[in-house]
C-alpha positions in Angstrom: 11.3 -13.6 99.0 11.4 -12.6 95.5 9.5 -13.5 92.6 10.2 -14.3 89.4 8.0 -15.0 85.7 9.4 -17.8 83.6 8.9 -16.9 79.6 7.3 -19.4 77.0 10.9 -19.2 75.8 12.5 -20.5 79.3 13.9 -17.1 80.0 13.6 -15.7 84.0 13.1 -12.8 84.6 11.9 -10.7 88.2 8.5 -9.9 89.3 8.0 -6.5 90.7 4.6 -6.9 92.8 5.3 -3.6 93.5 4.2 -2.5 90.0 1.1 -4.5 90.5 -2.4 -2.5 90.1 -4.5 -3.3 92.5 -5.2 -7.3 93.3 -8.4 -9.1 93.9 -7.9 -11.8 95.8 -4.5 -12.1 95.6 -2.1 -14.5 93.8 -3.8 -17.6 93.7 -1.3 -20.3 94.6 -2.3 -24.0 96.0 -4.1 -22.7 99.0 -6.3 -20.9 96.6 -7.5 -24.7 95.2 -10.2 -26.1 97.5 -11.9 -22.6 98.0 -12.0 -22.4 94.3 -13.7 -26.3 93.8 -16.3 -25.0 96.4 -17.4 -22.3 94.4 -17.1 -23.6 91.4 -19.9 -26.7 92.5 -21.7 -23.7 94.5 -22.2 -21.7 91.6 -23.1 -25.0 89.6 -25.6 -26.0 91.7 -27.1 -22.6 91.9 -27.4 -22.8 88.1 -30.3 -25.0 87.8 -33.0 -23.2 90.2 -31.8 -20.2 87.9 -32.3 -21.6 84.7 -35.8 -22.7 85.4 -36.5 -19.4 87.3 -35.7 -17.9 83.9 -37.8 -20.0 81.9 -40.6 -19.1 84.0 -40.1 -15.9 83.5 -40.3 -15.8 79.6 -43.2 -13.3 79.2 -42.6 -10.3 78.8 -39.5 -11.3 76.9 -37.9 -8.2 78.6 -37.8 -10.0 82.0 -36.7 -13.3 80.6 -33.5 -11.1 79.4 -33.3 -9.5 82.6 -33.0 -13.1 84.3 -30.7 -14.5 81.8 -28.2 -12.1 83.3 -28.0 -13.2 86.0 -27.4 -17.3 84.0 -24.6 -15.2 82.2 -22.9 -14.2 85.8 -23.3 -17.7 87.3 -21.5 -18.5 84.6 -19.0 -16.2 84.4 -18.7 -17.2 88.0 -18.0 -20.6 87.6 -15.6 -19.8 84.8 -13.5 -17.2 87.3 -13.1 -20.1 89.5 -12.0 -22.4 87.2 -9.5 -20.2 86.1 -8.5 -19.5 89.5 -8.2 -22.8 90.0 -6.1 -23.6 87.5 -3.4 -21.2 88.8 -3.8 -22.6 91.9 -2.5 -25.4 90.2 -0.4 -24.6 88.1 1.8 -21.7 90.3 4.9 -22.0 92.1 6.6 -20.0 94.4 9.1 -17.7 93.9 9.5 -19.6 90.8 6.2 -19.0 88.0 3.9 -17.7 90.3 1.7 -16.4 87.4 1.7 -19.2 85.3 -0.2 -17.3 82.9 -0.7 -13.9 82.5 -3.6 -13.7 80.4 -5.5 -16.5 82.6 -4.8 -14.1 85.5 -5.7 -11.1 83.7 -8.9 -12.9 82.4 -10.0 -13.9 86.3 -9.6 -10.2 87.5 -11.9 -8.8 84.5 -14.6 -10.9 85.5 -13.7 -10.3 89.5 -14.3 -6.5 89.0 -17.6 -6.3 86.6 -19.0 -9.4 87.6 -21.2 -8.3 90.2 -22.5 -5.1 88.2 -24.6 -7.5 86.5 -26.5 -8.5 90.0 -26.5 -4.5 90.9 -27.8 -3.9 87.4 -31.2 -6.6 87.9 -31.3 -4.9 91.7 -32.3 -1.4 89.4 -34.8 -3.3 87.2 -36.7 -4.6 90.5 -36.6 -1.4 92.2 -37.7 0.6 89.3 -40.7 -2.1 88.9 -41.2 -2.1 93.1 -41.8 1.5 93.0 -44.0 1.6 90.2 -46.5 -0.9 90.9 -50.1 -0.6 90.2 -51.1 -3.9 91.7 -52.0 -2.5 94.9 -54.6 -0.2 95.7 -54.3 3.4 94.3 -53.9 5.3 97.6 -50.5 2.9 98.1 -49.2 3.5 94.9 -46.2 6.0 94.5 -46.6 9.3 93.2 -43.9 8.0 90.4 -46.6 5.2 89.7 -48.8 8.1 88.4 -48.8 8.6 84.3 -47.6 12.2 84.7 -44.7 11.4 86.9 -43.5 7.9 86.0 -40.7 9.4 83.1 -39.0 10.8 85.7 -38.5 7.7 87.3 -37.4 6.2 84.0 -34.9 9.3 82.9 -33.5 8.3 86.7 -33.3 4.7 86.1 -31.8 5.2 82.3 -29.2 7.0 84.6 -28.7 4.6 86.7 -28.2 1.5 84.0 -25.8 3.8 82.0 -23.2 4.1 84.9 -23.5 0.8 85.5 -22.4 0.1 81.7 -19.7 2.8 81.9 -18.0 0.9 85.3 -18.0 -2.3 83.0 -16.5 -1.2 80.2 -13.8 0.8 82.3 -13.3 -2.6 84.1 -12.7 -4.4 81.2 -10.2 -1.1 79.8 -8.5 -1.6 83.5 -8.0 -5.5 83.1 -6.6 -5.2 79.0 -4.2 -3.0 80.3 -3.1 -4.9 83.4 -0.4 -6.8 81.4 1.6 -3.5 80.0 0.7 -2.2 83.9 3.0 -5.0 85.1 5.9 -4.4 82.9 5.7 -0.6 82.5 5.0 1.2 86.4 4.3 3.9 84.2 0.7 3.0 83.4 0.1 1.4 87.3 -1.8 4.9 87.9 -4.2 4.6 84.9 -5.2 1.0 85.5 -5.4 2.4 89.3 -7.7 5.1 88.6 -9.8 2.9 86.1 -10.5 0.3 89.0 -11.4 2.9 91.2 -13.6 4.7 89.0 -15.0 1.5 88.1 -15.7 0.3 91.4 -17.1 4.0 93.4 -19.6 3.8 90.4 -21.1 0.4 91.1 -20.7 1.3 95.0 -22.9 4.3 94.5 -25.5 3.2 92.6 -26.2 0.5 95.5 -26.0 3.2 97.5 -28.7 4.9 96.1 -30.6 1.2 96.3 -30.5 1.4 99.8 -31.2 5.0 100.8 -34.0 4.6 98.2 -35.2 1.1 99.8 -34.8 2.8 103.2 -37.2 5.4 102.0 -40.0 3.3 100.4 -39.9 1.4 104.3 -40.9 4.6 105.9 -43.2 6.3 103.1 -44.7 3.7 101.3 -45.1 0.5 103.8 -48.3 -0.4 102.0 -46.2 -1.2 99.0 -45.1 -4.5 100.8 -42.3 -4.0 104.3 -41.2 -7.8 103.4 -40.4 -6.9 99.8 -39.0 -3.5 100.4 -36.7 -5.2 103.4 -35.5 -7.8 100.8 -34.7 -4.9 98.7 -32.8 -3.3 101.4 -31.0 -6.2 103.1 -30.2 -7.5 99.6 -28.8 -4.0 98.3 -26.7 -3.9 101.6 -24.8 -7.0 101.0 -24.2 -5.8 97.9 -22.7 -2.6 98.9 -19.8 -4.8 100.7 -18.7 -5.9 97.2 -17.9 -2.2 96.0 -16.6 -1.7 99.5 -14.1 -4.0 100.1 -13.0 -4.2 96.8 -12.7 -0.1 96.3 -10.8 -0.8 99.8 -7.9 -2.7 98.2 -8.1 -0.6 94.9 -6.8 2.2 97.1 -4.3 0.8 98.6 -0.7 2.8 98.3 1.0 -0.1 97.6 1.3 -3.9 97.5 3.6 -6.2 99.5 4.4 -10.0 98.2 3.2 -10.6 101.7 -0.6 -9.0 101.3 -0.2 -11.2 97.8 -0.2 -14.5 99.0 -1.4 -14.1 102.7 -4.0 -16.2 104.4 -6.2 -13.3 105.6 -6.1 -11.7 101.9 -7.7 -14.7 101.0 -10.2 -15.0 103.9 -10.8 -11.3 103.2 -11.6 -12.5 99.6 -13.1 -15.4 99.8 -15.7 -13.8 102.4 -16.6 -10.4 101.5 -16.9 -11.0 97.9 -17.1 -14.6 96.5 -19.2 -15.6 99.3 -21.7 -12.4 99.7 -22.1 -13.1 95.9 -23.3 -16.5 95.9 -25.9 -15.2 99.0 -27.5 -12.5 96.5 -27.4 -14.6 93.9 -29.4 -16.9 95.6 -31.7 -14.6 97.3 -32.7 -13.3 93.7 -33.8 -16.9 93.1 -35.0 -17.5 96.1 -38.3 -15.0 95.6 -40.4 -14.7 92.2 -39.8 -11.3 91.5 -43.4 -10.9 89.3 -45.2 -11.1 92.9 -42.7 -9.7 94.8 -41.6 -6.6 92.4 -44.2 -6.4 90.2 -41.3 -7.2 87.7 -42.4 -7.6 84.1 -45.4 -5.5 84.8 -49.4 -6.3 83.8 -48.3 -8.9 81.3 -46.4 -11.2 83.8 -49.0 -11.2 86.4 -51.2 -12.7 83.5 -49.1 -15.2 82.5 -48.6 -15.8 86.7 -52.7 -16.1 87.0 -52.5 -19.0 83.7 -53.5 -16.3 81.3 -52.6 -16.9 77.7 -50.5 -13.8 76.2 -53.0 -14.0 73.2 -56.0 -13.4 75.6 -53.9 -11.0 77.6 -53.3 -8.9 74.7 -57.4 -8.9 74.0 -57.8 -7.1 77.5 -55.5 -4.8 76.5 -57.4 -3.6 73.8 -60.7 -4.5 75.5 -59.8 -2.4 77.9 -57.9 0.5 76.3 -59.7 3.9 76.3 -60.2 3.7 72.6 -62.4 0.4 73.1 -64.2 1.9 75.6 -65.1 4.7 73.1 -65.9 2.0 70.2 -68.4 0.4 72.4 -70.1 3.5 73.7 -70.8 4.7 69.9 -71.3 1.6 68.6 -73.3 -0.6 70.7 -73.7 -4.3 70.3 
């Protein structure tokens, strides 16, 4: 069967699906509806817990920004469905099967850079997981220690930066997805984009794992319930990269792979679904206890301490104070 786009000017002309970059989930058509409803209410529903897990995180502010991510992705979320959605709607086969080709372009930027947000909160918790002071000092990690602790950020700074670089090339792969389509020419470039894009975000979680895997067998005293939730949350997440690096490569695309049921299942499973699981596993725990997250300060605010008084045992307790009070006595 072939395909063909209808212009805003009435004009038909054929759809090559051979000069498609690499898909994500396929062409939506009306299949693609009820899936898309279900994750649009699951991600709304998900919302809520979120926002108010944010709001109790708003000291430090740092960590209420860190959660509000993870607000913006729900969102983005709901909004890829929606637009998903509507082509489900809205396309017809061979006839218009992309209704819109700046809805579907839209959809498969936030597909391919939505989940770096979740990867990027995953290095925020780790980092704070591994430097934790809030157990006793034999169980702390050497990169706990004053002296070593910058090379744990230098690592981490690392770490966030190719996590921005995949975005951005994401968002370069999906503005030039609609001159891709027309002109087979620049199929290669968006290719190589996607891929680049995606074998970044699949080995920083990669380096989350082995990392995770580590901390279980050197530093158990650090918490084998929160390290495991590390793990087993950084291993679902490494199926996102996986699967979707696995169609990225793919030499070529067939109308049939488009619109197929098990391109959908394949879809529908591996990412939308294993999304909305870590999603909900990073509400699901309160990462001040379980991560340390937000460091001194958030355990205060946890134990009812107002910042004001929090920031008096700073100083209170700062060297210099200690010095103040030994030469000048009360």
């Amino acid at each position: 069967m072939d395909l063909y786009l209808i212009s805003e000017a009435g004009q038909v002309s054929p759809l090559q699906v051979t000069n498609f970059p690499a898909i994500s989930g396929g062409l939506p058509t009306r299949p693609d509806l009820a899936p898309s409803i279900v994750f649009i209410v699951a991600y709304f529903l998900l919302l809520f817990p979120t926002i108010w897990r944010a709001y109790t995180y708003r000291r430090p502010r740092m960590l209420l920004f860190t959660f509000i991510r993870l607000v913006l992705f729900l969102v983005i979320r709901i909004a890829t469905f929606a637009l998903r959605a509507d082509e489900a709607v809205t396309a017809e086969l061979p006839f218009n099967p992309l209704p819109s080709l700046n809805i579907f372009i839209a959809e498969q930027i936030l597909l391919g850079v939505g989940f770096i947000v979740m990867l990027d909160l995953m290095v925020v918790f780790l980092q704070s997981h591994i430097s934790r002071t809030d157990v006793p000092l034999e169980d702390e990690t050497e990169f706990a220690q004053a002296n070593r602790a910058p090379i744990l950020r230098y690592f981490i700074t690392i770490l966030h930066a190719s996590l921005i670089a995949a975005i951005a090339m994401g968002i370069v792969a999906g503005a030039m997805y609609s001159s891709a389509v027309s002109n087979p020419s620049k199929n290669d470039t968006v290719k190589a984009l996607r891929i680049a894009s995606t074998s970044i975000a699949l080995i920083v979680v990669g380096f989350i794992v082995i990392i995770s895997l580590l901390l279980l067998i050197r530093f158990p005293h650090l918490g084998v319930q929160r390290t495991l939730y590390l793990f087993i949350t950084g291993g679902l997440l490494l199926v996102i990269p996986a699967f979707r690096l696995s169609t990225s490569v793919a030499t070529h695309t067939s109308l049939t792979d488009l619109i197929s049921t098990a391109t959908r299942v394949k879809f529908y499973i591996l990412q939308a679904m294993v999304e909305w699981i870590v999603a909900a596993l990073l509400v699901l725990v309160d990462v001040r206890v379980w991560f340390f997250a937000g460091g001194q300060e958030a355990k205060m605010m946890l134990d009812g301490t107002h910042p004001k008084e929090w920031r008096q045992r700073v100083k209170t307790d700062s060297p210099s104070a200690e010095v103040e009070a030994k030469f000048n006595p009360v």
